[in-house]
RONU-677515 format. One record per residue: residue in one letter; x negated, y negated, z negated of N, C-alpha, C, O in turn. Coordinates in steps of 0.1 Angstrom, whole numbers, plus 5000, padded with zeros to 4 digits. Layout:
N
AXYZXYZXYZXYZ...
//
This chain:
381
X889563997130888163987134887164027123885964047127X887464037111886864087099886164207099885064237094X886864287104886364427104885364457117884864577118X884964327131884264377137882964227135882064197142X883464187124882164067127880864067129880264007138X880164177118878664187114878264227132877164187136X879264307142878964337159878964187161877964167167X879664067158879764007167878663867161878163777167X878563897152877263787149875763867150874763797149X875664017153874564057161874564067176873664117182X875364027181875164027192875363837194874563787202X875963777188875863627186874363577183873863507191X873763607174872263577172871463637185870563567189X871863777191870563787199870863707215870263737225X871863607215872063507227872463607235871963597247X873263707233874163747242875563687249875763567245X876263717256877663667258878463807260878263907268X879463777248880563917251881763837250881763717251X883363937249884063957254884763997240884364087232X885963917238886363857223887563877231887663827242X888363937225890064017225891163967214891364077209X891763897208892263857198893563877202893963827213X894263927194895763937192896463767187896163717176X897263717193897963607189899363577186899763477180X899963667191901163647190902063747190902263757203X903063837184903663957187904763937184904963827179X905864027185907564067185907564207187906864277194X908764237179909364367179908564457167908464437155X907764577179907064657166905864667175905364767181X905564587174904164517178902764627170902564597159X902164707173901264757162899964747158899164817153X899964597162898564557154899164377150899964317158X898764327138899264177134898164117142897164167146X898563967142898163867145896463867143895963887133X895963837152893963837140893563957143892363967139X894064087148893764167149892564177164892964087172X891464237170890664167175890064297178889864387170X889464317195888264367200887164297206887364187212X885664377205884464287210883964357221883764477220X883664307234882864407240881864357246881864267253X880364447239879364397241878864377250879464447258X877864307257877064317266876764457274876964467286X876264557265876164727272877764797275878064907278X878164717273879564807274880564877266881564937268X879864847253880264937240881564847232881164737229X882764887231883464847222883764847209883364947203X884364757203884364747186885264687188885464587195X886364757177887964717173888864747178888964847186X889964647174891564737184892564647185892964607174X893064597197894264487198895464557201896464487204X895664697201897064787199897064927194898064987197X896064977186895565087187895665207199896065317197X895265177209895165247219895965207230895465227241X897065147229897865107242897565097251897765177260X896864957250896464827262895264837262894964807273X894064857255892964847253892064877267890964827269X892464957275892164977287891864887295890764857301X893364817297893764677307892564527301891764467307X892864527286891764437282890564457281889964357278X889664587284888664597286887964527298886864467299X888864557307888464517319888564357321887464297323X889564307320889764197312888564107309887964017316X888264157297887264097286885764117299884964027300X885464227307883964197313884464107323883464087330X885264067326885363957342885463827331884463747333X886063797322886163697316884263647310883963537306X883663747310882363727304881863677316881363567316X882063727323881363667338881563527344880763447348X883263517344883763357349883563277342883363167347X883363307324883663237314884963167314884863047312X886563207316887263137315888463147307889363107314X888763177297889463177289891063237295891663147301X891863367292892663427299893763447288893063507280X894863437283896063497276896763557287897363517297X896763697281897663807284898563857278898363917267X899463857283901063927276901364067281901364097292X901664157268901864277273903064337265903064327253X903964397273905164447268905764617274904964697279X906864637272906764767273908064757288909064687289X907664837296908764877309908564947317907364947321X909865087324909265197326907865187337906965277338X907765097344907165107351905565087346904665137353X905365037337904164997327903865107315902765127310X905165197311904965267304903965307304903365287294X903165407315902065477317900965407322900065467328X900865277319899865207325899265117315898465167307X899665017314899364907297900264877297900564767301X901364967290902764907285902664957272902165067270X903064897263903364907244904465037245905565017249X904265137243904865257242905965247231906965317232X905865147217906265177209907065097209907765097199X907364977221908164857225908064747224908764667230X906964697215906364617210906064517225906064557236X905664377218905064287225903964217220903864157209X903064227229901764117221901164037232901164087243X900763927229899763807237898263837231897963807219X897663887238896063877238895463757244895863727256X894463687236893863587240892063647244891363737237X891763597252890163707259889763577264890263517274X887963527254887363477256885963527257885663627251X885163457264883663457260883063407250882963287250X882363487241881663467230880163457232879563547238X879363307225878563327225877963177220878663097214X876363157223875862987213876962887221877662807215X876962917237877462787243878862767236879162667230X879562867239880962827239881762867224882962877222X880662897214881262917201879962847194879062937194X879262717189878162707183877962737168876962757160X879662737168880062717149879962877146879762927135X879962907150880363097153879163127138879763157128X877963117138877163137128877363117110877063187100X878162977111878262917100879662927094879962897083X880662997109881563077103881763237097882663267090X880863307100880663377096879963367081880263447072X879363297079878863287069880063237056879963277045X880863167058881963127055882763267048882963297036X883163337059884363477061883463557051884063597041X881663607052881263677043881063627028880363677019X881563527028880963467013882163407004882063316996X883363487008885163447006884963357006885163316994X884563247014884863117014885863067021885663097033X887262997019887862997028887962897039887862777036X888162957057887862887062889062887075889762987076X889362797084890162807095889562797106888662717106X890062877120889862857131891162827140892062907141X891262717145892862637153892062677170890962627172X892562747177891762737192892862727199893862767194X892962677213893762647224893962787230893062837237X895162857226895262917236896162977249896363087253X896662847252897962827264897762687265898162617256X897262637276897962467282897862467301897462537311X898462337297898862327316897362277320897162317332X896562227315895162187320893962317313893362337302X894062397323893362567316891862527314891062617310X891362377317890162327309890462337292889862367282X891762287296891562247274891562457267891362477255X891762527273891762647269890462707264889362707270X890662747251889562797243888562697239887362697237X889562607238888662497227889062477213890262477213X888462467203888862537193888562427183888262327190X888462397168888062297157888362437143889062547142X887462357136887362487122887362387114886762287116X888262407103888062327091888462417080888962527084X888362387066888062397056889262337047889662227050X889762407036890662297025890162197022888962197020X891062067020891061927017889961917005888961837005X890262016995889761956984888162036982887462046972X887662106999885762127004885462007004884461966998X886361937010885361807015884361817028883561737033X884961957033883761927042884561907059885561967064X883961817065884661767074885161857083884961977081X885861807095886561907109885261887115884561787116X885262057123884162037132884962077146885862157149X884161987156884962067168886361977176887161957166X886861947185887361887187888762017198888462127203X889761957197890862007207891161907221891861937230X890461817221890261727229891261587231891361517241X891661577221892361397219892061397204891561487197X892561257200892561257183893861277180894161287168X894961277190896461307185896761497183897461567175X895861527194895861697192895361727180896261777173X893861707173893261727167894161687152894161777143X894861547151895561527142896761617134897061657123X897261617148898761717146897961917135898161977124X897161927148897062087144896262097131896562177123X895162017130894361977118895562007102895262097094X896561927101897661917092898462037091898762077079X898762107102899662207105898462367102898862467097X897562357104896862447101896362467087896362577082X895762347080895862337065896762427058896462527052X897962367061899062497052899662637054900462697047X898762667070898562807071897462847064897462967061X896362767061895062817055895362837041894862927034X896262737036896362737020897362867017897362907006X898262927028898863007025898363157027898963247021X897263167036896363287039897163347049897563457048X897463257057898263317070897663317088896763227090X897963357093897563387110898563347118899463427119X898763237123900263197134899663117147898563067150X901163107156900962997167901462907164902462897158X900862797168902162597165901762587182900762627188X902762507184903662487195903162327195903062267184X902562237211903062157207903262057221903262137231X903261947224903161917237901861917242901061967235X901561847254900161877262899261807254898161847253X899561707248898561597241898561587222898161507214X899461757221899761747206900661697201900661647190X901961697209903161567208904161687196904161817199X904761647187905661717178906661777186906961897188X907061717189908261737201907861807217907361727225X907961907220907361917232906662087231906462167223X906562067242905862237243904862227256905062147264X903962327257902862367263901262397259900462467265X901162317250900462377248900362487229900662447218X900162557231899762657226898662677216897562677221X898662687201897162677197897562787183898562777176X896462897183896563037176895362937164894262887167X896262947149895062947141894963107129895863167123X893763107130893463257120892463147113891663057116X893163237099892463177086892163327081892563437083X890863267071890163377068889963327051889063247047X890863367044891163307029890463457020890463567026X890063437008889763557001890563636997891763606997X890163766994890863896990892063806979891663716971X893663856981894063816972893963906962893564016964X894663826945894363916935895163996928896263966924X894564126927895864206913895064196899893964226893X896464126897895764166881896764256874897964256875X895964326866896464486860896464456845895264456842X897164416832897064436820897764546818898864576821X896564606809897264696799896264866808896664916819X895164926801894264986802894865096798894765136787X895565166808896365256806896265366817896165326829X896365516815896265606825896765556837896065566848X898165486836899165426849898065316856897865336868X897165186846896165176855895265176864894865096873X895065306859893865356873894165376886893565336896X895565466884896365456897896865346904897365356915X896765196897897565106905896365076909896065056921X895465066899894164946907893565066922893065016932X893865186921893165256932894265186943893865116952X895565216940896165196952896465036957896965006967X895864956948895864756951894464776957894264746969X893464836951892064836962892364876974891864806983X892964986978893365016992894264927003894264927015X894864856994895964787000894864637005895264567014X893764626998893464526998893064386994892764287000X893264456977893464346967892264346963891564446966X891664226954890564186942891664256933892864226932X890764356927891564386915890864396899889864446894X891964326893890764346875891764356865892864296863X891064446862891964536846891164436834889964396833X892464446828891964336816892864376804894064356804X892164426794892764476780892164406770891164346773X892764376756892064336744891464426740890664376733X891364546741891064686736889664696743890064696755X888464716743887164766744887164846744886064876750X887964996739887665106740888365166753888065266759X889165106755890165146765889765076777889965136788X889164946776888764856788887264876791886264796789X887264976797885565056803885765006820886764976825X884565006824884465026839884365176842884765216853X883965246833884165396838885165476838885065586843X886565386831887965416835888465396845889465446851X887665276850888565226864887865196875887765086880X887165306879885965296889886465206903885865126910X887565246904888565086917888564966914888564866922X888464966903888264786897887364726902886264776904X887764576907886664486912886064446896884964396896X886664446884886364366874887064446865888064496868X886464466851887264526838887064386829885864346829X887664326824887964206811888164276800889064366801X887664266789888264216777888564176769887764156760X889864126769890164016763891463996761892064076768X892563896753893663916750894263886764893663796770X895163916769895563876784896263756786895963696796X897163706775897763566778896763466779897063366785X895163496771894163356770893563416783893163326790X893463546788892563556802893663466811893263346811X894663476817895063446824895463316828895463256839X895963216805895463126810894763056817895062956824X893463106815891963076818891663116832890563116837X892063136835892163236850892763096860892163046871X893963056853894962956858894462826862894662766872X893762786852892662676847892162656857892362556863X891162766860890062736867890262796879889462866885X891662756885892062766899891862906911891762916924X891962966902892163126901893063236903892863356905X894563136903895563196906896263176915897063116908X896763166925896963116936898963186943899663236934X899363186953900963236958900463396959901263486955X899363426963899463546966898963596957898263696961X898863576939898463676932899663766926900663726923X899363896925900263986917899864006903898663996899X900964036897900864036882901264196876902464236874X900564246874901664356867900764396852899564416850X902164376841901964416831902664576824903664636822X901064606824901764756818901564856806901664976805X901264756797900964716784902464796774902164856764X903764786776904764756771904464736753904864796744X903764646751903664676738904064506734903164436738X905064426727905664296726904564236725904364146733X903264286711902464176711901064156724899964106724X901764206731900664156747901664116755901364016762X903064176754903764136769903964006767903363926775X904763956755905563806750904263706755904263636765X903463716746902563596748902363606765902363496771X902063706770901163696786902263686795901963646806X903563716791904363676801905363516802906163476810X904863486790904963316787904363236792904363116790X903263336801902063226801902563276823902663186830X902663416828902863446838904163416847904263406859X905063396836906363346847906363186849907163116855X905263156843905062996849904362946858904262826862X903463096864902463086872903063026888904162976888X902263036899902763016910902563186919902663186931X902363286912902263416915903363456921904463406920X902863596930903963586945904963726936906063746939X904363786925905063916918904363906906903263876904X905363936894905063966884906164036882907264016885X905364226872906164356873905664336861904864256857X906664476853906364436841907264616834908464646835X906264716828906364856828907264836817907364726812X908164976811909064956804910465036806911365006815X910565096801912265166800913365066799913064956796X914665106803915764976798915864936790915964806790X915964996777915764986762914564876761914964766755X913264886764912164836759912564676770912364566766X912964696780913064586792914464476783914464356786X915264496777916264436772915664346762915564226761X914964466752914464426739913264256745913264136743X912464336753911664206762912564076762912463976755X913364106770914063966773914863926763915463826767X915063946752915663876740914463796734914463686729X913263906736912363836728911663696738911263596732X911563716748910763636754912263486758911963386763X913463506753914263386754914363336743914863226743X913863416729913663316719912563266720912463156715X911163316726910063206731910063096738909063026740X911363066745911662946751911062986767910462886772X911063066772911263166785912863116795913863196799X912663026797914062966808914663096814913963196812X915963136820916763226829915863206838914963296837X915763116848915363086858913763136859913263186869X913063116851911663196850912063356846911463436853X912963416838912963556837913363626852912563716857X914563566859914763586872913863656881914263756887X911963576879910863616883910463716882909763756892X910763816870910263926863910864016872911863976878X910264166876910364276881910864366869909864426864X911564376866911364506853912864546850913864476848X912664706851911564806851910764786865911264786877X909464786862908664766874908564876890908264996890X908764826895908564916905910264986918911364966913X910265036927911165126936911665236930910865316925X912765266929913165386929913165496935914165556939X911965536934911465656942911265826934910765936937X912065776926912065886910910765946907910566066903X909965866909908465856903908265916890909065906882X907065986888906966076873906066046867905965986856X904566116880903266096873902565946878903065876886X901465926872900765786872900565766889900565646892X900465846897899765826911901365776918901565676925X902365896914903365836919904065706917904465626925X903965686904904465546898903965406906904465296908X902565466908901365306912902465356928902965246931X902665416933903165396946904365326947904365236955X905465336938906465306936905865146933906165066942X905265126924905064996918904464886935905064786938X903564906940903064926954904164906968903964826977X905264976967905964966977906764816969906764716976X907264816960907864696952906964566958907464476966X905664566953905164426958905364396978906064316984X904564496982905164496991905864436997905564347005X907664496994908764486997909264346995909964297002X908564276980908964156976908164036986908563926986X906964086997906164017005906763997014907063877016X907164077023907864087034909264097037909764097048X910064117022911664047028912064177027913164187032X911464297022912164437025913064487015913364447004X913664587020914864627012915064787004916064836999X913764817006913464947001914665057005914665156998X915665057016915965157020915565217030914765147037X915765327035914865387040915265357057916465367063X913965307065914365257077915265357085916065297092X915365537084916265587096917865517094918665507103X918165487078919365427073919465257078920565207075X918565187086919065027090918465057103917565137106X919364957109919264877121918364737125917864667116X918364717139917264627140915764607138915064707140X915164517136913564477137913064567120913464577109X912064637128911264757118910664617105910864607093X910064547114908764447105909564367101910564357107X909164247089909964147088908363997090907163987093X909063927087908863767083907963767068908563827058X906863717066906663687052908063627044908963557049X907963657029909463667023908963627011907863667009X909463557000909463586990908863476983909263366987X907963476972907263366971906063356981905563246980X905763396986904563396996905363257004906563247006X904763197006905363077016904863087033905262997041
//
């Protein structure tokens, strides 16, 4: 929904009612994730994409009768010859579209979520989207991490529902994730029917880049693309410009083991930060990676030939560097893609994080069998 908000809070402020598409639930090779989302306005005009091109048809139509009934619809769409040519997932995939009406009545929070999602604040939306009473459908509650303080708004309609998904949504929010929970009609643990899609809207996660180095520029371009807050941070001032790293969210200078401490501190670092040190020089790596394999970081890579990667690890186990923390370390950093120049390398380095996110195995998919996509993997929880 990110990418079509600023449409859907102008058309939210001018007391329109449109026609909200959201992706909830997929299998196979599904080609759009979870959270993924179209809007269709009042005039007719659409914004976004819940398959890039598939289905988008069937849910258009969809989304204007649902503006009209007001009634909250989940649709499943899958692929079979006879649907092939019609709204069927060509690529085999399956997805559940959830298609509601947007607008003051039936979203009032809608304003002050947005304001939330633009200001990386992070925030959760839990909404009903499957029960045996198609009243409780598209009722929804938003809340906030424990330690906002700021209360649940919005009800699912009991206090045992609201209890259950309240709890269960928290640690999708803390983990910066998009899923379904399962539960009975009244929120019962045990039990199934009803259905409730929460999308969390958590900040950019972060790359942090040490070591102000040609190889830099290329990682931080290709972590901005991918999606990352990214900040290069050198002790060197001459080397640590913003006009070296025009992709940088942030250039630091300063020694990297006290930035990062300090980073740690002040709650800064979180499962989904990446680490890559590419520095190879002992008196930056030792200290900053004494301080990084203790982190709760989802990767930490670390640049270096075999030679220099050996010499590392002697030195960082006479610093009192546990096995079980070195384990952590990526190094030599990166896939073996026989990478040369800096553009290629940040790619290599790139497919590595990646790969360590989603459970992948960096061979090349015509060589395996089975499901294309995986499961979040790794330290990511």
């Amino acid at each position: 929904m990110r990418d079509i908000l600023d449409h859907l809070v102008t058309w939210w402020e001018s007391g329109d009612s449109i026609g909200l598409a959201t992706v909830v639930d997929t299998s196979k090779s599904a080609p759009r994730e979870p959270g993924a989302a179209m809007g269709v306005g009042p005039d007719g005009s659409v914004f976004g994409s819940v398959s890039g091109g598939c289905v988008e048809g069937a849910v258009y139509e969809i989304a204007r009768e649902v503006v009209v009934g007001g009634i909250p619809v989940l649709e499943h769409y899958g692929y079979s010859n006879d649907e092939a040519f019609a709204v069927g997932l060509t690529c085999g995939g399956e997805l559940d579209v959830f298609i509601e009406r947007l607008d003051r009545q039936t979203f009032p929070q809608f304003s002050e979520i947005a304001d939330d999602i633009r200001g990386n604040r992070p925030v959760a939306l839990a909404t009903i989207v499957d029960h045996p009473n198609p009243s409780w459908r598209g009722r929804r509650i938003v809340l906030h991490p424990e330690e906002s303080g700021l209360p649940v708004s919005g009800t699912l309609g009991s206090s045992r529902a609201d209890s259950a998904v309240v709890d269960d949504a928290l640690g999708l929010l803390a983990a910066g994730h998009n899923g379904i929970l399962s539960y009975g009609p009244d929120g019962q643990r045990l039990g199934d029917g009803m259905r409730v899609f929460v999308q969390t809207f958590a900040p950019q996660p972060r790359l942090l880049i040490f070591g102000a180095i040609d190889f830099a520029a290329a990682v931080a371009s290709i972590g901005s693309f991918l999606g990352y807050a990214v900040t290069v941070c050198d002790a060197r001032p001459v080397f640590a410009t913003p006009a070296r790293f025009p992709q940088a969210d942030e250039v630091v200078v300063d020694w990297p083991h006290r930035y990062l401490a300090e980073e740690h501190q002040g709650g800064r670092i979180d499962r989904r930060t990446v680490i890559t040190v590419l520095t190879h020089d002992p008196k930056f790596d030792v200290p900053l990676l004494t301080v990084a394999l203790t982190l709760p970081a989802a990767y930490v890579g670390v640049m270096g030939s075999r030679v220099t990667h050996e010499d590392r690890l002697a030195r960082l186990r006479e610093a009192g560097v546990t096995e079980h923390q070195l384990d952590r370390m990526s190094s030599p950093i990166g896939l073996d893609l026989g990478a040369r120049t800096p553009e290629e390398t940040a790619v290599s380095i790139a497919a590595e994080i990646i790969s360590t996110r989603w459970g992948g195995t960096g061979v090349p998919l015509g060589a395996t069998a089975g499901a294309i996509h995986h499961a979040a993997h790794g330290a990511t929880p």
